[in-house]
C-alpha positions in Angstrom: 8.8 -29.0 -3.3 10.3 -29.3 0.1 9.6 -31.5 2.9 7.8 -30.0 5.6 10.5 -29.1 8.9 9.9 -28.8 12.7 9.4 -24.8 12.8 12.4 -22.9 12.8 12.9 -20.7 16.5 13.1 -17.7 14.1 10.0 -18.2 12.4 8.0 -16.1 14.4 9.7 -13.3 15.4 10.5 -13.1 11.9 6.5 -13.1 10.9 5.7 -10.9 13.6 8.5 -8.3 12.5 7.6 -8.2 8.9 3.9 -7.6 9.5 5.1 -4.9 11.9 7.8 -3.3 9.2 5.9 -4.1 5.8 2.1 -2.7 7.4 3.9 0.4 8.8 6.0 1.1 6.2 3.4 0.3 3.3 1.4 3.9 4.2 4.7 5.7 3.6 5.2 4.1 0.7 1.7 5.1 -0.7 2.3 8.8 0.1 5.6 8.5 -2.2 4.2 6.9 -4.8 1.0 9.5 -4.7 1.9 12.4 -3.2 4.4 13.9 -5.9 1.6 14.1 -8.4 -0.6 15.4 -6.1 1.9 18.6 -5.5 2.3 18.3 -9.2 -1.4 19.6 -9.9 -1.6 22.2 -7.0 1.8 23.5 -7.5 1.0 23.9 -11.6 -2.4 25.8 -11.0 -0.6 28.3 -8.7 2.1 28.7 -11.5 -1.4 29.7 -13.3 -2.2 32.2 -11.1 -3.8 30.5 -7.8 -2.1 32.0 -4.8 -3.7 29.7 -2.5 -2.5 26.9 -4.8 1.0 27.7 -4.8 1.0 28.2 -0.6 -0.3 24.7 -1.0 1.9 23.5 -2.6 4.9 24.6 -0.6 3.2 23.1 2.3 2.9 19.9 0.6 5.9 19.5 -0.2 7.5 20.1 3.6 5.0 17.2 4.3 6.6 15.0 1.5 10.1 15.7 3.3 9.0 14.6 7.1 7.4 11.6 5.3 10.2 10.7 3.1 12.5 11.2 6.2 11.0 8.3 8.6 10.4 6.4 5.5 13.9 6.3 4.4 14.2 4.7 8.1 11.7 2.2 7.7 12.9 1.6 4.2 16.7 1.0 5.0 14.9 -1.6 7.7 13.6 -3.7 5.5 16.1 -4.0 3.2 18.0 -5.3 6.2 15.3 -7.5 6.9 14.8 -9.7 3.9 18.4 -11.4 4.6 18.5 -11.2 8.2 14.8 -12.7 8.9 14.8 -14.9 5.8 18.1 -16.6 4.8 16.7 -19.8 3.4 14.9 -16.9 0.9 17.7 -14.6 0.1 20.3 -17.2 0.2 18.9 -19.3 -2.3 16.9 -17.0 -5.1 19.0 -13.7 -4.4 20.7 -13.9 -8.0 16.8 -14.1 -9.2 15.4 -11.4 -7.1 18.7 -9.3 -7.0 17.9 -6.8 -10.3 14.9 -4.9 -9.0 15.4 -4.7 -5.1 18.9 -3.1 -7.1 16.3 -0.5 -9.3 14.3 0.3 -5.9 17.1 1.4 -4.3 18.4 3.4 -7.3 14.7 5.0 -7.5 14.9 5.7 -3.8 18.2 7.7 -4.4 16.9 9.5 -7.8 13.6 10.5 -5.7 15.8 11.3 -2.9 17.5 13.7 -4.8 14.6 15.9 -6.7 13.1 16.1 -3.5 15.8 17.2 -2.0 16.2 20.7 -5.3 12.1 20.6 -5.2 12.6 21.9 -1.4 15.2 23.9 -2.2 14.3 25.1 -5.1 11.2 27.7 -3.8 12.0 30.9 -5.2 15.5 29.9 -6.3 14.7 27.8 -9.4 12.7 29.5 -12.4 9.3 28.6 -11.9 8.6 26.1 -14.6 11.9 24.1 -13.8 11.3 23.8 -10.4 7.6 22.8 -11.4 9.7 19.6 -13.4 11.5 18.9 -10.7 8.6 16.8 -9.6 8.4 14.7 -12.9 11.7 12.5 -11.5 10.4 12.3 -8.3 7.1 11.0 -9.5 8.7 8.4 -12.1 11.3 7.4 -9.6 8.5 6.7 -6.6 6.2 4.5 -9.5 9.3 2.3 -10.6 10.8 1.6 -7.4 7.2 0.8 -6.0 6.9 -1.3 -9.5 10.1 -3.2 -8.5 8.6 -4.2 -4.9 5.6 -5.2 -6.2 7.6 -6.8 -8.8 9.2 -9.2 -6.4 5.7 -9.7 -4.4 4.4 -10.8 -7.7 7.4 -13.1 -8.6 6.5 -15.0 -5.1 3.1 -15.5 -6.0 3.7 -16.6 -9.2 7.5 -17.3 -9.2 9.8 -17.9 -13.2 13.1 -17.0 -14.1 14.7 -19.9 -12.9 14.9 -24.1 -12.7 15.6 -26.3 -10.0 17.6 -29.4 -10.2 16.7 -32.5 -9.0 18.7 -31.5 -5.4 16.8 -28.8 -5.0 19.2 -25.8 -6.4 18.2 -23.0 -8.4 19.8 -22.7 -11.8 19.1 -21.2 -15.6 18.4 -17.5 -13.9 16.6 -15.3 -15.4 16.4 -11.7 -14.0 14.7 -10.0 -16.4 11.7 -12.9 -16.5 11.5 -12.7 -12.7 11.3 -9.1 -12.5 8.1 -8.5 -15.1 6.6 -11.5 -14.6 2.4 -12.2 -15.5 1.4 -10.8 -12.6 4.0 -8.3 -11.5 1.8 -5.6 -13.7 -2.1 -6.4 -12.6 -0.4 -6.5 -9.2 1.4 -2.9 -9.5 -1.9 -1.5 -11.0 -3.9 -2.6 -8.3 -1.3 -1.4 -5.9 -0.7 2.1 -8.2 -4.4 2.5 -7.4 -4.9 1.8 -3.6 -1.9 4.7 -2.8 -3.5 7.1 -4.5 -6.9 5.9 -2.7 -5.4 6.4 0.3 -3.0 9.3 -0.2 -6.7 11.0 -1.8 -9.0 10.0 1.0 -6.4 11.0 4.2 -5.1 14.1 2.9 -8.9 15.3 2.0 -9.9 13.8 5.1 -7.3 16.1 7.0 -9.0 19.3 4.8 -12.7 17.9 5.9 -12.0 18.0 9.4 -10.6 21.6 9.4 -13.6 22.6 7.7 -15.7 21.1 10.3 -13.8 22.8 13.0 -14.9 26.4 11.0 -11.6 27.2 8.6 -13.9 27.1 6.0 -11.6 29.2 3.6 -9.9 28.6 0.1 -6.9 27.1 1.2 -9.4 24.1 2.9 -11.6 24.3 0.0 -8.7 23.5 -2.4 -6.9 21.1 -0.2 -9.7 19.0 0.4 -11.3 19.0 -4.0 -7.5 18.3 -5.4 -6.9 14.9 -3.0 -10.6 13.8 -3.6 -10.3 14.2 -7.4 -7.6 11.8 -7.4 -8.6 9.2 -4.8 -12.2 9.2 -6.9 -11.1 8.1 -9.9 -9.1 5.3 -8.2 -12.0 4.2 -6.3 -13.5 3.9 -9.2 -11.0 2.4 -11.1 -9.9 -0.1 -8.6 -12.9 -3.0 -8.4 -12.3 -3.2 -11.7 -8.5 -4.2 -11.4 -9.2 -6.1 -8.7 -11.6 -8.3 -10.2 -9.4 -8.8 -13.5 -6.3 -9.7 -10.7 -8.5 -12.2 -9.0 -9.9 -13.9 -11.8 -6.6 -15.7 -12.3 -6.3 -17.0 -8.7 -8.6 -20.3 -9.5 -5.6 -21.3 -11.6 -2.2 -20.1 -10.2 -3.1 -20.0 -6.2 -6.4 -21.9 -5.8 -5.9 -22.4 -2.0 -5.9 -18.8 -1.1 -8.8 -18.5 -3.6 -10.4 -21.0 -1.7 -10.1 -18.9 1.5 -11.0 -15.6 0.1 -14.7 -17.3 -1.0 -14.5 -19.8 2.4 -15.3 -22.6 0.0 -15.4 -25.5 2.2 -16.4 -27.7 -1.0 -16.0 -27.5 -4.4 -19.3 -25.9 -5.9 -19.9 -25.3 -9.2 -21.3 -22.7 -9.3 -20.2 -21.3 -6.2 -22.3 -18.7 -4.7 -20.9 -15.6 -3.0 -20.2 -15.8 0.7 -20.3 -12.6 2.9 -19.1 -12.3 5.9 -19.0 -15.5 8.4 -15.8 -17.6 9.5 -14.5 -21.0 9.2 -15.6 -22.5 12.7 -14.7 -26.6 13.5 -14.1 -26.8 9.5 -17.4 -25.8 8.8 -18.6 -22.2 7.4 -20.9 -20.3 9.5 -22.4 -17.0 9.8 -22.3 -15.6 6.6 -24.9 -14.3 3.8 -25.1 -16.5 0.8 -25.9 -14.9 -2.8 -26.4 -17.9 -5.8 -24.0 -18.2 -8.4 -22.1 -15.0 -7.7 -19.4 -15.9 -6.3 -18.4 -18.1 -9.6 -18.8 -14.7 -11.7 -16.4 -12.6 -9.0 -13.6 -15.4 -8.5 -13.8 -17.1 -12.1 -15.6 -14.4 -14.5 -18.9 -17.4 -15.4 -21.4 -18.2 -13.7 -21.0 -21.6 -14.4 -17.2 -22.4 -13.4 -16.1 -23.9 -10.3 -14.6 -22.5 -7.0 -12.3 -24.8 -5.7 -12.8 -26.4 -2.1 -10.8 -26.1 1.3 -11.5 -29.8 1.4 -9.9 -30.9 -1.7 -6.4 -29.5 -0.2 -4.1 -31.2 2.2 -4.3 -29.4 5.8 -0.3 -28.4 5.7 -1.3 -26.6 2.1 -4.1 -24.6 3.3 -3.3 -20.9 4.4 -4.8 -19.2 7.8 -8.8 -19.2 6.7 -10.5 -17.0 8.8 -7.3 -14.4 8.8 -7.5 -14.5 4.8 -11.2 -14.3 4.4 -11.3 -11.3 7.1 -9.0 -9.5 5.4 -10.2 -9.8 1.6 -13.6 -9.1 2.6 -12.6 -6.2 4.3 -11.0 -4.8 1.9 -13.4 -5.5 -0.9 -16.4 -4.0 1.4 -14.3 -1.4 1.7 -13.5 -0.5 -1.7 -16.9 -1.0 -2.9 -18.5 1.4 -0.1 -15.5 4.1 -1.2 -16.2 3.4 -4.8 -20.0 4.1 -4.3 -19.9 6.6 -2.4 -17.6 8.6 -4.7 -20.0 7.9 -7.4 -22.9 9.4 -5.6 -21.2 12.8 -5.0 -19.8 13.4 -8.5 -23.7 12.1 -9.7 -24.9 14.6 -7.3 -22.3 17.1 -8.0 -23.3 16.9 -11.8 -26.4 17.5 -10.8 -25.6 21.3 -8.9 -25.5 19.7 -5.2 -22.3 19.8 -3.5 -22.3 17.3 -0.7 -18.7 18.6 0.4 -20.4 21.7 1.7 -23.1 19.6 3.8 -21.5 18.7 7.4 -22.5 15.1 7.7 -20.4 14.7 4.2 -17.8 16.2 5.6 -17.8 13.6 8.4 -18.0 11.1 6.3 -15.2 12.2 4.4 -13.1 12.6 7.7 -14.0 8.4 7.8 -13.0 7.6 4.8 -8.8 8.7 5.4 -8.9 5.6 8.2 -11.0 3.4 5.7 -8.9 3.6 2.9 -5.7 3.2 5.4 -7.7 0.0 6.7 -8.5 -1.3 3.2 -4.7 -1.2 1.7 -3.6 -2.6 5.3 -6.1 -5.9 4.7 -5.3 -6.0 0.7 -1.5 -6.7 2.2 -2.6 -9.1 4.7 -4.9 -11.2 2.7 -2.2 -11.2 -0.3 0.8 -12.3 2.3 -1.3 -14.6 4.5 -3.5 -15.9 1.8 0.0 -17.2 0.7 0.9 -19.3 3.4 2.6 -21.9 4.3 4.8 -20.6 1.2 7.0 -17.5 1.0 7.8 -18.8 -2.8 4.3 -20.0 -4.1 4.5 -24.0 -4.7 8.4 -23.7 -3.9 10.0 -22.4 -0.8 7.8 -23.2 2.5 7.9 -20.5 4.8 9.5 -22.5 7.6 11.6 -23.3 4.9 12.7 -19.7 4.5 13.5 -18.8 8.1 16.5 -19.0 10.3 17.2 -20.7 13.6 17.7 -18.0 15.5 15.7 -17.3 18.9 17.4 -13.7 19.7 15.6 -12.3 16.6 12.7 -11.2 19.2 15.3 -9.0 20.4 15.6 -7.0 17.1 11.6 -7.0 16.9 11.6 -5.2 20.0 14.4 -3.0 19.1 12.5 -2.2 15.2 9.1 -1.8 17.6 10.9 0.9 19.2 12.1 2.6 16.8 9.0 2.3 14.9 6.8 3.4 17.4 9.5 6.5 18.4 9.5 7.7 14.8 5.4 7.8 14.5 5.4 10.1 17.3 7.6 12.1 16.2 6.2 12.4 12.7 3.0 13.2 14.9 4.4 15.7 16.8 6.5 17.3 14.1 3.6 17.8 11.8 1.0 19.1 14.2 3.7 21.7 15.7 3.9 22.6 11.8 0.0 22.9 11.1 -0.6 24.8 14.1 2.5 27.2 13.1 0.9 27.6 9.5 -2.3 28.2 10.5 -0.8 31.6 12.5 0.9 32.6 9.5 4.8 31.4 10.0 4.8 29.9 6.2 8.8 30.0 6.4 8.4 27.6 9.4 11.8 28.8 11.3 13.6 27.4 14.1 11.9 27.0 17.4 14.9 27.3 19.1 16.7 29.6 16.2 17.2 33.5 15.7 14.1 35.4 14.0 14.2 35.7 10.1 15.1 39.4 10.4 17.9 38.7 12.5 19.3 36.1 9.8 18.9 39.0 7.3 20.9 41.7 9.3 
């Protein structure tokens, strides 16, 4: 460990920018890690016959492009980031962490690339080749997500390396540091909240067309694909969650301790929900006995940890941490029931999709799921604090010195905010263009298709 240090004038522009860059960025990184497959199942059922399908399809796939295009941006951003907001990170475990931020940027490149023949492969490739095309594109966007996650994982839990007795990192070991125990749990769990939200907004896009009265086959299909998908990971994903957090009580029992606002160590501990850490003291939330052992430790006899039993410069933001996890836990578990009663109900011969207040609350569920992944990150990164390396490297540690980084927040806030409105406005001007029938999408400002073709 490392003694604590006054806090760095780069500290905080440097927090505030990666929250901006890594929550902005994380939504575009959900859609390439989801959306391929997605396209994958529309585009091979109008290889089968489904018009509609195939029309999809290709509109999907222009989608994927704008998408990839401002996410390429906010990639190449962070990348820039790591070294430039965190020196005392990069410039001391960046022969640990080197091998898979090198595999995410050759996965970027490979997916990069199939997108690029996918696009222009429509009615130039034969069918079934063009259909594989989206194979690399969906292996390359699950590794080089894996690889991220990888290094998330590695600072939670980090290996693959020793320190000496001055503090210096030694014995490297790439390859440990890059699978390490919790790089796959953590990648699951992150595998499965893309394609909740990838699921939930695009059918939530489909869901409010219908309401507005295109209530035709290409809404039909474009809502039941997307919701297929984000079902099963709703469904899937408490239970990956719950096997993830199990572990926290040994390897980080301070942010454990803030997820369950344990004030004191209880054994057992009951659940907490809701309420906030006010004057060290937990207030305002509903208790249930003995639950919250089962959810944190897996018994209803083992112990939760207390905030009391940790020194004050250990113990992460409380209220931030416990907001956040239950958030995204409420979440999940509202998304995860609901999707249970439909297909229950849809078993049964009623289709709540066709009812109007379903619809609605399918519309929802795009900004819930978007919400919940957004507080997963948050309670994960700030459940973490004060270390950016878990047990090693304090945070304060791990910043620079430098005051004029609020300058390049305000630049990256710029440029952030200029590319969502133009992904806004790009998309909109192409729904509203598809929806009159221009599926070719040519230049506003262009010559007609016939007069190309003269």
């Amino acid at each position: 460990m490392f003694p604590l240090l006054a806090e760095p004038a780069g500290l905080l522009p440097a927090r505030e920018q990666m929250a901006l860059s890594l929550g902005w960025h994380i939504i575009l990184a959900a859609f390439g890690v989801a959306f391929p497959a997605i396209i994958f199942v529309v585009h091979r059922r109008g290889l089968r016959g489904d018009a509609v399908a195939l029309r999809l399809a290709k509109r999907w796939s222009k989608v994927a492009a704008v998408l990839f295009a401002i996410g390429a941006v906010s990639g190449t951003v962070l990348s820039f980031e790591m070294g430039l907001l965190w020196p005392g990170l990069m410039g001391r475990f960046g022969d640990v962490l080197g091998l898979p931020f090198a595999f995410e940027g050759l996965s970027f490149f490979t997916e990069a690339i199939f997108l690029g023949i996918y696009l222009y492969g429509w009615d130039r490739l034969p069918a079934r080749l063009h259909l594989w095309c989206l194979l690399p594109m969906m292996a390359a966007g699950v590794f080089g997500s894996y690889c991220v996650i990888a290094v998330n994982a590695w600072m939670n839990m980090p290996t693959g390396f020793a320190l000496t007795s001055s503090g210096k990192v030694t014995d490297v070991h790439p390859w440990h540091a890059m699978f390490n125990g919790r790089a796959f749990l953590q990648f699951a769990h992150m595998w499965l909240g893309a394609y909740m939200l990838v699921g939930f907004v695009v059918a939530a896009v489909y869901a409010a067309g219908r309401l507005r009265g295109r209530d035709d086959a290409h809404h039909r299909l474009g809502l039941a694909v997307p919701l297929r998908f984000a079902s099963v990971a709703a469904i899937l994903q408490p239970v990956v969650g719950h096997i993830l957090g199990m572990a926290l009580g040994d390897i980080q029992p301070s942010k454990l301790a803030a997820f369950e606002l344990a004030t004191t160590t209880e054994q057992p501990a009951p659940l907490r929900i809701g309420g906030l850490l006010i004057n060290g003291r937990a207030e305002g939330y509903l208790e249930i006995p003995k639950w919250g052992s089962f959810i944190a430790r897996g018994s209803f006899s083992k112990p939760v940890r207390g905030l009391d039993t940790f020194s004050p410069d250990d113990l992460p933001p409380v209220n931030t941490t416990h907001v956040a996890f239950q958030s995204m836990v409420g979440i999940g578990t509202l998304l995860a029931v609901a999707v249970v009663v439909y297909w229950a109900l849809r078993w049964r011969g009623r289709d709540l999709a066709e009812r109007r207040w379903a619809q609605r609350c399918l519309v929802a569920a795009g900004p819930l799921a978007v919400v919940a992944l957004e507080s997963g990150w948050v309670a994960t990164e700030v459940g973490r604090q004060p270390w950016t390396v878990f047990g090693v490297l304090r945070t304060v540690d791990a910043a620079g010195d430098n005051p004029g980084l609020w300058w390049v927040f305000s630049g990256v806030a710029v440029v952030y905010l200029g590319m969502t409105v133009g992904a806004w406005v790009v998309l909109r001007s192409m729904a509203r263009r598809w929806r009159t029938g221009e599926e070719e999408l040519p230049s506003p400002y262009g010559p007609a298709p016939e007069e190309v073709h003269r």
